[in-house]
N, C-alpha and C positions, 0 to 999 in steps of 0.2 A: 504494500500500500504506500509506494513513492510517487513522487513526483514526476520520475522514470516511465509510469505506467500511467498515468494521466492523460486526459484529452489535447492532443495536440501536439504527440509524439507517435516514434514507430513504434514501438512496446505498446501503443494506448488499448487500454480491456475497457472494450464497450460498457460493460457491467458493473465496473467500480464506481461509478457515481449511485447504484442502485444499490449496493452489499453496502457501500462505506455506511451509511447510516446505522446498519445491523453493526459492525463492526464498533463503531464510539458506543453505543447503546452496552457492549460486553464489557470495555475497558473502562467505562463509566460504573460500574459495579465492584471491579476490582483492579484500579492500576497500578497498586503496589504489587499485583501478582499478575501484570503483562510483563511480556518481552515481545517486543519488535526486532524481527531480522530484516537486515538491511541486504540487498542484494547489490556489490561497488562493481562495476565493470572496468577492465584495464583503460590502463590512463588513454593509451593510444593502438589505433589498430594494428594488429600484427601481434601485441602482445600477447601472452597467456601459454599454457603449455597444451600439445598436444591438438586436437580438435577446437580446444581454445582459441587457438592461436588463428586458426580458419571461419573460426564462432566472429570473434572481433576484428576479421577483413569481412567481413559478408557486412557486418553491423556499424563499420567503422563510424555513421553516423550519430550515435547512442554510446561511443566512449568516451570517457571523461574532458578527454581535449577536446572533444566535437558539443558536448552540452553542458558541459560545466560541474563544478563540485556540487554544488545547490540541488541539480534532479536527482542527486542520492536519497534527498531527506525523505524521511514521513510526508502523508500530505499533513497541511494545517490542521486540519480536522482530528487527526492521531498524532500528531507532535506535540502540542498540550498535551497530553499524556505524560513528556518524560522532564523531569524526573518524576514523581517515584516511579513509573514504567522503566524496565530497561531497555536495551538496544544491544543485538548483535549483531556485528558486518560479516558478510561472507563474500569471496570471489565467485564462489559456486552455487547451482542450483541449492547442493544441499546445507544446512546450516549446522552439520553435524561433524563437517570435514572442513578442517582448519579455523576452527575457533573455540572459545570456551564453553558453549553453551551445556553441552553435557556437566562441566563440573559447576555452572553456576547454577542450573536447576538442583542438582546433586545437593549442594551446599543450603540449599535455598529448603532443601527437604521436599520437595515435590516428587509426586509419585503418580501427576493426572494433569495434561495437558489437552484444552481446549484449542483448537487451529480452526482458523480465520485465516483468510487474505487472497491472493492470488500469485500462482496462475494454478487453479485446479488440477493442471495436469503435466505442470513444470517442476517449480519451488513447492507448491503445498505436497505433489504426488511424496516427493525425495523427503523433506520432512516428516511425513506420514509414516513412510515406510523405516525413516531412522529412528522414531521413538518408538516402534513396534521392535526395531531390532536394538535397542536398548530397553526394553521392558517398559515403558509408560502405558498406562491406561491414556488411550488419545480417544477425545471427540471431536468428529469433526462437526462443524457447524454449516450443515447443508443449502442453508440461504445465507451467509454470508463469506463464501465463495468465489471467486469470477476468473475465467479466462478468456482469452484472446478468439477462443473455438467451441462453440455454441455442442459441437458434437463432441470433442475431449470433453471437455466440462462434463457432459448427462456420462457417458462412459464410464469417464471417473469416480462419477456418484456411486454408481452403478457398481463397481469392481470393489469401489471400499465398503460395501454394504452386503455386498455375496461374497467376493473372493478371501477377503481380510477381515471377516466377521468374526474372526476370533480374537484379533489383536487392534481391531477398530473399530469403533461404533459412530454410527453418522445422529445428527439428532437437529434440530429446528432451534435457532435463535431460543425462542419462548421456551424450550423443553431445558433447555440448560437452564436458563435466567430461575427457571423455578427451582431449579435445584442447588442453587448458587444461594450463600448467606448474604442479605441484606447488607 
């Protein structure tokens, strides 16, 4: 949920002006227990290792030299949020490789992760699947979700509610909020 993905870029998800409101409505309940991952692209094209490196000539427009440090942030709207919300940057899809977030949930004692944001079948899929492969109880929040592809998106719902029913439960905005302490 950056500035990255907003209207009026190539990254732009049709859908995040409609989830964003679901989304501040969860961190408005609990923002000493959000973390925001940030997703930083290479400074300049050509950078990155591997498919990376071919990911940021294809995108060269959406590297940091090309749009600036600024489309990193939160939008507005979940940037109030931090402090007390936290923030973790990643290079990669997933937020699980090459940064703290495993020891800071760890430290934090959490054992039940609520996911939000986008892209349903990029960054949320790779997160999903890392706090199922580090033991979290993860819900995902099925309307406040969005990606770039109307058909990943339903797929995704889909796959995390049949294939991964043992290690992730989907559930509605409303269905958490009730079960969340005031």
């Amino acid at each position: 949920m950056q500035r990255l993905y907003a209207e009026g870029t190539e990254w732009s998800l049709p859908w995040m002006s409609r989830v964003l409101p679901q989304i501040v409505r969860l961190c408005e309940r609990a923002p000493d227990h959000t973390t925001f991952t940030r997703f930083i692209p290479a400074q300049r094209p050509g950078q990155g290792h591997g498919t990376w490196r071919r990911y940021y000539e294809r995108w060269a427009s959406m590297t940091i030299e090309a749009v600036g440090m600024d489309m990193v942030e939160l939008v507005p709207e979940l940037a109030r949020f931090v402090p007390p919300a936290d923030v973790v940057d990643k290079p990669v899809y997933s937020p699980w490789l090459g940064s703290s977030l495993h020891a800071r949930l760890r430290a934090r004692g959490c054992d039940t992760l609520v996911i939000t944001g986008g892209e349903t079948d990029m960054c949320v899929l790779s997160s999903v699947l890392g706090a199922a492969d580090y033991g979290f109880r993860t819900i995902i929040v099925s309307d406040a979700l969005c990606s770039a592809s109307d058909e990943a998106h339903d797929a995704m719902l889909m796959l995390f509610s049949s294939r991964y029913g043992q290690h992730l439960e989907t559930a509605t905005l409303e269905e958490v909020l009730e079960l969340m302490p005031r």
